[in-house]
C-alpha positions in Angstrom: 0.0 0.0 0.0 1.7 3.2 -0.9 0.4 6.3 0.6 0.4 9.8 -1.1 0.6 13.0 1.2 -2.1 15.3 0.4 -1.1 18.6 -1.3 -0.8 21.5 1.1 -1.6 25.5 0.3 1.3 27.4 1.2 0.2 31.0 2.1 -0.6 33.1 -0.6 1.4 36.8 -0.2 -0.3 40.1 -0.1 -0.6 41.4 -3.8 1.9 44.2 -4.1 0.2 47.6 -3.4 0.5 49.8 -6.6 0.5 53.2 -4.9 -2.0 56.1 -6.7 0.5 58.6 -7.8 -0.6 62.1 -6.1 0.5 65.3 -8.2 -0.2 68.5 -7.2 0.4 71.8 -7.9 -0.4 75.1 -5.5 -0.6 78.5 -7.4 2.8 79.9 -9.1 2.7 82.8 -6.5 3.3 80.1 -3.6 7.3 80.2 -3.4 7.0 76.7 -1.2 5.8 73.4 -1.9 2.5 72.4 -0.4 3.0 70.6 2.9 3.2 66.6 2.7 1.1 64.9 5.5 1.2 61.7 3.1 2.2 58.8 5.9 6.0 57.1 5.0 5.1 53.3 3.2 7.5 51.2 5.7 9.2 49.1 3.1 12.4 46.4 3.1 15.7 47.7 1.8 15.6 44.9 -1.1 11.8 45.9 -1.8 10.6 47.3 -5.0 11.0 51.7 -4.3 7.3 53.5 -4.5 7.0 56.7 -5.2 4.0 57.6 -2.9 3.0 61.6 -3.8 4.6 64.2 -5.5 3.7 68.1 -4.9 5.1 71.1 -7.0 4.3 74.9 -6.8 3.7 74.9 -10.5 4.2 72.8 -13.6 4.4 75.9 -15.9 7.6 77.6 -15.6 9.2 80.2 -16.6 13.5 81.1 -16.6 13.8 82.7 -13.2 11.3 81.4 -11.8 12.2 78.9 -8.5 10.3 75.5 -8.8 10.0 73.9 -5.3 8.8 70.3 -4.7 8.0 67.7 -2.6 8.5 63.7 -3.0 7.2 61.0 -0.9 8.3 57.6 -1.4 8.2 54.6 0.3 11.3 54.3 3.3 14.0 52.0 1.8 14.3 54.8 -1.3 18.2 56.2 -1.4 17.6 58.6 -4.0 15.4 60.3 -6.5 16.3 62.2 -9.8 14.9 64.2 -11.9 15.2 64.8 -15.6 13.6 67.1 -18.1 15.2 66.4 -21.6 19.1 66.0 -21.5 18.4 68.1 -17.8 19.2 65.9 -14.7 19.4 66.7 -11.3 19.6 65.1 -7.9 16.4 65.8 -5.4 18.0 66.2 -2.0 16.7 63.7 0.9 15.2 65.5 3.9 14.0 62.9 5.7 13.0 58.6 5.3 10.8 58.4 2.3 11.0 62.5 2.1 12.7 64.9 -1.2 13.0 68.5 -1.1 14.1 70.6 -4.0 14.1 74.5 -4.9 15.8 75.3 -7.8 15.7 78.3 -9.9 14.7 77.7 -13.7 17.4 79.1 -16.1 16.8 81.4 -19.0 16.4 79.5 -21.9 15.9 80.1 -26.0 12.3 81.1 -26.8 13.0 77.7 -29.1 13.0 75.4 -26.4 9.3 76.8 -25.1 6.8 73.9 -24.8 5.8 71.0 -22.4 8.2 68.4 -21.6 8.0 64.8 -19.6 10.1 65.3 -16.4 10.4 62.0 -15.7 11.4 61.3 -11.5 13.7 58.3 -10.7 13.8 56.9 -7.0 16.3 54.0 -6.3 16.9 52.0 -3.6 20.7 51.3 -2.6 20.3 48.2 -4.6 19.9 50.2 -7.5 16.2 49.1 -8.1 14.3 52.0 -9.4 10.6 53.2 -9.9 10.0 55.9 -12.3 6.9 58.4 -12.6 6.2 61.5 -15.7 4.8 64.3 -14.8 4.3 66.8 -17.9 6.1 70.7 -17.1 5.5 73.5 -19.5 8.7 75.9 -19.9 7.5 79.2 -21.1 
């Protein structure tokens, strides 16, 4: 007589949570970025990065202007980036799962007016990265 074990159901996991992007923009004559009470996703160093919320203080700019913003992510992100065209620059971390920036739009050729992707990067340190668009109009 042979005896067969019977098949066991190992624990499904949670389905990964696919964060809703949050973008939003306060009026152009608001110097600072709207304030971020989004909670900090908890996440595991190796776990996919999320970029949680992202807030700007206007998506039209113009050369002189400053653009300040805020991104949330989840806690295990090291870094975020952001590029607009051949553009990149680093977002400075202020806190877990928190990135500042101000930065003061350059002049630029009345030929290079128009709406571009700026595409935001967040890694974690192993090099894993999520990436969001958010359209910006250079006037």
């Amino acid at each position: 007589m042979t005896v067969t074990p019977s098949p066991t159901l190992a624990p499904s996991a949670a389905p990964a949570r696919t964060p809703e992007l949050r973008v939003t923009a306060t009026p152009a004559s608001s110097p600072t970025p709207s304030p971020t009470p989004e909670r900090v996703i908890r996440a595991a160093p190796n776990a996919a990065p999320q970029i949680e919320a992202v807030h700007l203080n206007s998506r039209t700019v113009h050369g002189g202007d400053t653009v300040s913003g805020t991104v949330v992510t989840s806690s295990n992100v090291a870094s975020v980036e952001a590029r607009i065209a051949t553009f990149s620059i680093v977002v400075p971390k202020v806190g877990v799962g928190r990135f500042e920036i101000n930065y003061v739009v350059p002049d630029v050729p009345f030929f290079f007016h128009g709406t571009y992707p700026m595409r935001l990067i967040a890694r974690n340190t192993a090099g894993r990265a999520v990436e969001r668009v958010i359209p910006i109009t250079v006037k």
